[in-house]
mmCIF file as gemmi writes it, N, C-alpha and C atoms, coordinates in Angstrom:
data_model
loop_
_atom_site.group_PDB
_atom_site.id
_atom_site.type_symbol
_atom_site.label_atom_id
_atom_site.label_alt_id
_atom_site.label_comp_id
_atom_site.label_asym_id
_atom_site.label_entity_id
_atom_site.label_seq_id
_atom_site.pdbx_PDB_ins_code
_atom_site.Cartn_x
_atom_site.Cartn_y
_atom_site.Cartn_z
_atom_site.occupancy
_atom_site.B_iso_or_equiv
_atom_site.pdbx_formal_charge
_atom_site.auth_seq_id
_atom_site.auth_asym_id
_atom_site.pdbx_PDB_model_num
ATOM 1 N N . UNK Axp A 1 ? 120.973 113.049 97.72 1 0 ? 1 A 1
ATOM 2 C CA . UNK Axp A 1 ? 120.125 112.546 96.677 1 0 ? 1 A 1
ATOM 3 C C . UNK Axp A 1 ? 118.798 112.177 97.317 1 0 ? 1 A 1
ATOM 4 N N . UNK Axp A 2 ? 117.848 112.53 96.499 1 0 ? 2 A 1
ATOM 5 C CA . UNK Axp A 2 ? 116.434 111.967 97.317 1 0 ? 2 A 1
ATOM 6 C C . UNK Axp A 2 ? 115.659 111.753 95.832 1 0 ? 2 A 1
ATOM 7 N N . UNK Axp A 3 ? 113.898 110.752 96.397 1 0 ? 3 A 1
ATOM 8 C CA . UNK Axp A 3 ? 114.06 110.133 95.559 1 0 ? 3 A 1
ATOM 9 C C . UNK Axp A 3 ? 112.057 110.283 95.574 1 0 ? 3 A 1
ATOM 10 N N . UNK Axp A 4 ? 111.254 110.502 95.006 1 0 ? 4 A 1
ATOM 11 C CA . UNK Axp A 4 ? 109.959 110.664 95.752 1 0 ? 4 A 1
ATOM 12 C C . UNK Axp A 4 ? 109.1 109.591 94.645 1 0 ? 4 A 1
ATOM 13 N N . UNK Axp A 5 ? 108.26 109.443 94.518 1 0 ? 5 A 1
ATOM 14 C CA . UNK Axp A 5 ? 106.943 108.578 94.136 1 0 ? 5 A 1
ATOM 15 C C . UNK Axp A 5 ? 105.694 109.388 93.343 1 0 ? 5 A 1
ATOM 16 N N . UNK Axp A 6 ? 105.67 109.628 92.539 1 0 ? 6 A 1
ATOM 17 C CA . UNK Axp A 6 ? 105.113 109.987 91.914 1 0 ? 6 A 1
ATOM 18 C C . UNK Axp A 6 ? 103.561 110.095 90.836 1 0 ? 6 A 1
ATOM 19 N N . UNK Axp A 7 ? 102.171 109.836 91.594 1 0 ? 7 A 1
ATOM 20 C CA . UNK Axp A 7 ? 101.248 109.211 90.173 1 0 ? 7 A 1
ATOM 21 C C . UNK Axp A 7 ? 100.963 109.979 88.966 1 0 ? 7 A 1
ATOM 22 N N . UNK Axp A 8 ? 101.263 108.989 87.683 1 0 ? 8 A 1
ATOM 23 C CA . UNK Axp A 8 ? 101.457 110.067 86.631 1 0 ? 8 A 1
ATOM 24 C C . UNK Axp A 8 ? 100.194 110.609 86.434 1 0 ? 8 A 1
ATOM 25 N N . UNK Axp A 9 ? 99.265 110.579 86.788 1 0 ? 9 A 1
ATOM 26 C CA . UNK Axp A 9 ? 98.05 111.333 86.463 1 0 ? 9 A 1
ATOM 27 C C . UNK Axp A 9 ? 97.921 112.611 87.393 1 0 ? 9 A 1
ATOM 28 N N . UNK Axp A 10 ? 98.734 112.63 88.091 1 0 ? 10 A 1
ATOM 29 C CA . UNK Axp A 10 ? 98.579 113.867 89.148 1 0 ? 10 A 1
ATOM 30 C C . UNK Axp A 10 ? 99.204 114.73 88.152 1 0 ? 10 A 1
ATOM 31 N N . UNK Axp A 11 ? 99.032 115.382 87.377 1 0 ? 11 A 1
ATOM 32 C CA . UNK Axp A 11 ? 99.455 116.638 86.629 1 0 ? 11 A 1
ATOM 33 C C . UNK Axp A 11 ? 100.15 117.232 87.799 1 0 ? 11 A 1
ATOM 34 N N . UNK Axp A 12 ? 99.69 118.05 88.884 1 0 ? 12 A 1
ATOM 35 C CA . UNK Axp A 12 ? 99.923 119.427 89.171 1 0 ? 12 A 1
ATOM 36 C C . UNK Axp A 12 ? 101.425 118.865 90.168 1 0 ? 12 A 1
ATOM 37 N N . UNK Axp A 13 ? 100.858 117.86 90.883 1 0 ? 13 A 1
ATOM 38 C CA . UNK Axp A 13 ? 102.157 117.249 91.292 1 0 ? 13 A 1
ATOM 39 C C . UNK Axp A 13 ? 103.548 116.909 90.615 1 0 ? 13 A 1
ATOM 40 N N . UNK Axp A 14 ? 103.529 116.268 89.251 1 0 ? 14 A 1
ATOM 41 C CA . UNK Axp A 14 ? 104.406 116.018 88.612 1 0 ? 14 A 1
ATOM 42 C C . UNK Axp A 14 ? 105.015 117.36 88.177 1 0 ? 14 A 1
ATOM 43 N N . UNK Axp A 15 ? 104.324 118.307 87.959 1 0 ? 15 A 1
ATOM 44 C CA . UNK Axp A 15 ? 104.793 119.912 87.412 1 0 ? 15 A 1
ATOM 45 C C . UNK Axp A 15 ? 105.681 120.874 88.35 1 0 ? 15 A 1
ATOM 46 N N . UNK Axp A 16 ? 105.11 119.777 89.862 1 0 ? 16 A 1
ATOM 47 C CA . UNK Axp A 16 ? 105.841 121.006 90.982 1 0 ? 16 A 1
ATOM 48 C C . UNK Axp A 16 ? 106.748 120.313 91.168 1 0 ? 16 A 1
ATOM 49 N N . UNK Axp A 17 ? 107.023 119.344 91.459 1 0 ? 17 A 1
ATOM 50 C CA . UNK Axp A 17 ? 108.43 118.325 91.221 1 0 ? 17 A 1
ATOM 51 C C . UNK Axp A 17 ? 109.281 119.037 90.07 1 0 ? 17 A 1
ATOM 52 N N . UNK Axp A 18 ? 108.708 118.923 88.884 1 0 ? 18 A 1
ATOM 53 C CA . UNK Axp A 18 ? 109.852 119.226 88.212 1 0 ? 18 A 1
ATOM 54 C C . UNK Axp A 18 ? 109.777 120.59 88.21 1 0 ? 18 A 1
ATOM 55 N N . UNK Axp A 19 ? 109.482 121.504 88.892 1 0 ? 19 A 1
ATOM 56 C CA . UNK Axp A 19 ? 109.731 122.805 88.968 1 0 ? 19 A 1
ATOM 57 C C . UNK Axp A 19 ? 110.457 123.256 89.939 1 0 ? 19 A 1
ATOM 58 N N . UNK Axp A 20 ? 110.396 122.333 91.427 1 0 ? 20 A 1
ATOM 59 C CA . UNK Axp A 20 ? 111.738 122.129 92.051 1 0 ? 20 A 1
ATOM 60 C C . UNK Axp A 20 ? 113.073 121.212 92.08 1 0 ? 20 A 1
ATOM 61 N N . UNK Axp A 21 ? 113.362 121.05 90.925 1 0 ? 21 A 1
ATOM 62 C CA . UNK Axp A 21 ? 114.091 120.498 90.228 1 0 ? 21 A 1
ATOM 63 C C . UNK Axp A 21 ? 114.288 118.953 89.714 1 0 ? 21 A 1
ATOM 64 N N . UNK Axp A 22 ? 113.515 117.961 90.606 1 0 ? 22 A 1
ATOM 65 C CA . UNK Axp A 22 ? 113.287 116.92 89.842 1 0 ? 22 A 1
ATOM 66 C C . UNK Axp A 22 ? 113.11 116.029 88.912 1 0 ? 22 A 1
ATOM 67 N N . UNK Axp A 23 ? 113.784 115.118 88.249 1 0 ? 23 A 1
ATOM 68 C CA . UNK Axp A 23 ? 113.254 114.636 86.716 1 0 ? 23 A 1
ATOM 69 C C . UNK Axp A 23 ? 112.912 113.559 87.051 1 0 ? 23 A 1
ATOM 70 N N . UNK Axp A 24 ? 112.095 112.832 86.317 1 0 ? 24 A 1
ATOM 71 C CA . UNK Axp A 24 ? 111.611 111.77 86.251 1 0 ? 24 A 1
ATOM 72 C C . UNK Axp A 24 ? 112.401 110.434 85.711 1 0 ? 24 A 1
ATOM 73 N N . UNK Axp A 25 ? 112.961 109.515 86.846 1 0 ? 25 A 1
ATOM 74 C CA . UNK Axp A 25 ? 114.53 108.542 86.325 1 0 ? 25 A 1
ATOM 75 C C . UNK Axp A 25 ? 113.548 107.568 85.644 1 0 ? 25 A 1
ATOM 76 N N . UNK Axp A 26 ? 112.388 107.206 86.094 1 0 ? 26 A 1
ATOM 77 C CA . UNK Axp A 26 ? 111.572 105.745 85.613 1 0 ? 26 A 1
ATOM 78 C C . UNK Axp A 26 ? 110.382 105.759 86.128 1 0 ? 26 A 1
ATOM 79 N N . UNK Axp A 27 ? 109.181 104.429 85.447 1 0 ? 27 A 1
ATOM 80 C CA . UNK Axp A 27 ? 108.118 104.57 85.957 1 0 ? 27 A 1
ATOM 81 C C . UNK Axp A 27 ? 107.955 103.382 86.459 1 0 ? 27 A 1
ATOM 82 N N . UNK Axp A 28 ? 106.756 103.039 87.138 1 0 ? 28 A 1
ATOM 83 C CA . UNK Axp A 28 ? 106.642 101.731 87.488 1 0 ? 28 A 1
ATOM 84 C C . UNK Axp A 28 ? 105.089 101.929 86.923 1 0 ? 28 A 1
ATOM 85 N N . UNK Axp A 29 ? 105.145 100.206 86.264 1 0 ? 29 A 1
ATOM 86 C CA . UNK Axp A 29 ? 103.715 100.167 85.096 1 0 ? 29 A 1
ATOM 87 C C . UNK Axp A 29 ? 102.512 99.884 86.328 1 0 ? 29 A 1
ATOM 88 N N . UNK Axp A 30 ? 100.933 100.447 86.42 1 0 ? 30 A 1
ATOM 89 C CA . UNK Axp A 30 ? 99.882 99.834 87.434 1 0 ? 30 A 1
ATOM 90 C C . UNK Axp A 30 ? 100.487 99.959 88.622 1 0 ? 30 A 1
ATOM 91 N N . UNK Axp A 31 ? 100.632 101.174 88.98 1 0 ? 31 A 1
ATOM 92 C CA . UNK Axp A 31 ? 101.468 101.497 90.457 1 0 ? 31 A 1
ATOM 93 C C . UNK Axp A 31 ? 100.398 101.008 91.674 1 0 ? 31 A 1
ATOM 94 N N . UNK Axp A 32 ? 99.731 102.119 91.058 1 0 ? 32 A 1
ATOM 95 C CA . UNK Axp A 32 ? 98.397 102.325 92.275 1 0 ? 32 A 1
ATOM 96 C C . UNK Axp A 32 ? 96.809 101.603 90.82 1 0 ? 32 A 1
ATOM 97 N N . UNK Axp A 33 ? 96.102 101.829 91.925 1 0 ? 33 A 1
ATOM 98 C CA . UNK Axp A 33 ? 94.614 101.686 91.676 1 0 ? 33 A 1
ATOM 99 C C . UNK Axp A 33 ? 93.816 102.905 91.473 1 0 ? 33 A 1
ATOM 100 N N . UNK Axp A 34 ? 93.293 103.791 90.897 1 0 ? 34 A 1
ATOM 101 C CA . UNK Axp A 34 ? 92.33 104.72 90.962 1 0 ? 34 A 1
ATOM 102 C C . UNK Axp A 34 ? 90.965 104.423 90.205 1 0 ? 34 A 1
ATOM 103 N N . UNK Axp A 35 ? 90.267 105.28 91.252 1 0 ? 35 A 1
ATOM 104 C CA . UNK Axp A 35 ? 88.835 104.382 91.5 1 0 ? 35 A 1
ATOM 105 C C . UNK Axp A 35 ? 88.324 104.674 90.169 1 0 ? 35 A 1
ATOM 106 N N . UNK Axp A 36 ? 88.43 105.738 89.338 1 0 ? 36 A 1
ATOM 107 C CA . UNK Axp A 36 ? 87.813 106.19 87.939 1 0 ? 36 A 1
ATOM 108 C C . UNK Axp A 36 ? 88.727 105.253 86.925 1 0 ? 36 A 1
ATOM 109 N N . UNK Axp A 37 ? 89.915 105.998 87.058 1 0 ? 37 A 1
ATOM 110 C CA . UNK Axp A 37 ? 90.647 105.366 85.722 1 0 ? 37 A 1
ATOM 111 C C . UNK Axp A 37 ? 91.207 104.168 85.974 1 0 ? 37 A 1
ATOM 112 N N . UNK Axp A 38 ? 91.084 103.39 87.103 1 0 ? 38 A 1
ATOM 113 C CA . UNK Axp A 38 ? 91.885 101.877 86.839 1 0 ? 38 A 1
ATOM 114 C C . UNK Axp A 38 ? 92.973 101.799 87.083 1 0 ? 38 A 1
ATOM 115 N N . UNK Axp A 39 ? 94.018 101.235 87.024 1 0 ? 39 A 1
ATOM 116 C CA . UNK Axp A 39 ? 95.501 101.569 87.327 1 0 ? 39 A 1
ATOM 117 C C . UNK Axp A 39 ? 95.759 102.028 86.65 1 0 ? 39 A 1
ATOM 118 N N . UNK Axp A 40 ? 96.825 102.768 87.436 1 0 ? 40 A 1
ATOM 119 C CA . UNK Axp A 40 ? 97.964 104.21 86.684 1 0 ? 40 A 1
ATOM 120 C C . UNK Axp A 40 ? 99.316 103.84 87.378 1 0 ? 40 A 1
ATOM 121 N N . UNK Axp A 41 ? 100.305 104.378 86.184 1 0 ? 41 A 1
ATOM 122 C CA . UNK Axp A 41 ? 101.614 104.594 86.58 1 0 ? 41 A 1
ATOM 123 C C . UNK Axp A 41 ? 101.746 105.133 87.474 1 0 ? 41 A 1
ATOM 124 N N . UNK Axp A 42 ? 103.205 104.877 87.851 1 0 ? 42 A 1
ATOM 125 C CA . UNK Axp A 42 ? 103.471 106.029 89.216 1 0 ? 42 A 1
ATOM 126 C C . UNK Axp A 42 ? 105.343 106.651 88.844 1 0 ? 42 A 1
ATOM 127 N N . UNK Axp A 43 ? 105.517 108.143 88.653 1 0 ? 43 A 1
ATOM 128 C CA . UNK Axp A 43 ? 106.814 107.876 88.184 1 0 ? 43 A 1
ATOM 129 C C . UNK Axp A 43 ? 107.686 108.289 89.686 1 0 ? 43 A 1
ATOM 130 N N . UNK Axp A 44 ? 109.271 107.822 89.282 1 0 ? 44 A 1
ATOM 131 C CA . UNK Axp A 44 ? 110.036 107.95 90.023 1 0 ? 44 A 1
ATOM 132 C C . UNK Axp A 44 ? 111.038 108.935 89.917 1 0 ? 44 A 1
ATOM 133 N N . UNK Axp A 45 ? 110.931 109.883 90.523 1 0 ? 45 A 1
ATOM 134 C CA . UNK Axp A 45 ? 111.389 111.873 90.519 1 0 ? 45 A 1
ATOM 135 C C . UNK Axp A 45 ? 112.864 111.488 91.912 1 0 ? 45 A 1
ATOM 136 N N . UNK Axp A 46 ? 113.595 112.013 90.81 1 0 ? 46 A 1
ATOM 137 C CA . UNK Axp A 46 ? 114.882 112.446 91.809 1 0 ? 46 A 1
ATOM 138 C C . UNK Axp A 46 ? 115.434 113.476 91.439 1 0 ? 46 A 1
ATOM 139 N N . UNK Axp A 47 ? 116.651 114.341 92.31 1 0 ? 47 A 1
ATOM 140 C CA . UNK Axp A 47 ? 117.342 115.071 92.546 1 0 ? 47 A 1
ATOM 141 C C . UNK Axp A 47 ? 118.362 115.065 93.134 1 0 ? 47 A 1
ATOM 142 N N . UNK Axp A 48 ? 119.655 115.705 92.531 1 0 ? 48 A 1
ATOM 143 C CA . UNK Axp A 48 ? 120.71 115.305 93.552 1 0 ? 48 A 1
ATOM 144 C C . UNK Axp A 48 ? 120.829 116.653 94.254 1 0 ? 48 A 1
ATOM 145 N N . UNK Axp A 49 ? 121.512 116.618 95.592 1 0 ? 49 A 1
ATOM 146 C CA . UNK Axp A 49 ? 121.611 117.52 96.485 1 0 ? 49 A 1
ATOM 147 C C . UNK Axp A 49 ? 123.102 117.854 96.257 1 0 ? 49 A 1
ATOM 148 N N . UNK Axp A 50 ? 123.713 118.716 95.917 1 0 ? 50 A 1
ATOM 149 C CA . UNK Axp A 50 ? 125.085 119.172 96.073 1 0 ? 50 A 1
ATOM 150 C C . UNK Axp A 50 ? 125.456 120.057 97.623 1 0 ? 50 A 1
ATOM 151 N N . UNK Axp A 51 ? 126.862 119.676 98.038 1 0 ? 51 A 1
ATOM 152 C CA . UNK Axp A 51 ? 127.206 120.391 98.983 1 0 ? 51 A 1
ATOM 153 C C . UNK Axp A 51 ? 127.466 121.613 98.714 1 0 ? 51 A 1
């Protein structure tokens, strides 16, 4: 299982996550700071690994 960090404004990031199989379990509200838009979410992308 792994577990990555996510800012929801990163479009292209959030798209390649879930295109290598990742979903999004939760977010955390004002993750980060960005210098234009102010705080932004950040979501939390996992996957489980099967043997």
């Amino acid at each position: 299982m792994q577990f990555h960090s996510v800012v929801s404004t990163n479009e292209a990031a959030v798209a390649l996550w879930q295109k290598l199989g990742y979903s999004i379990v939760g977010t955390i509200p004002a993750a980060y700071r960005h210098r234009v838009l102010g705080e932004v979410d950040t979501y939390v992308m996992h996957k489980c690994f099967k043997d």
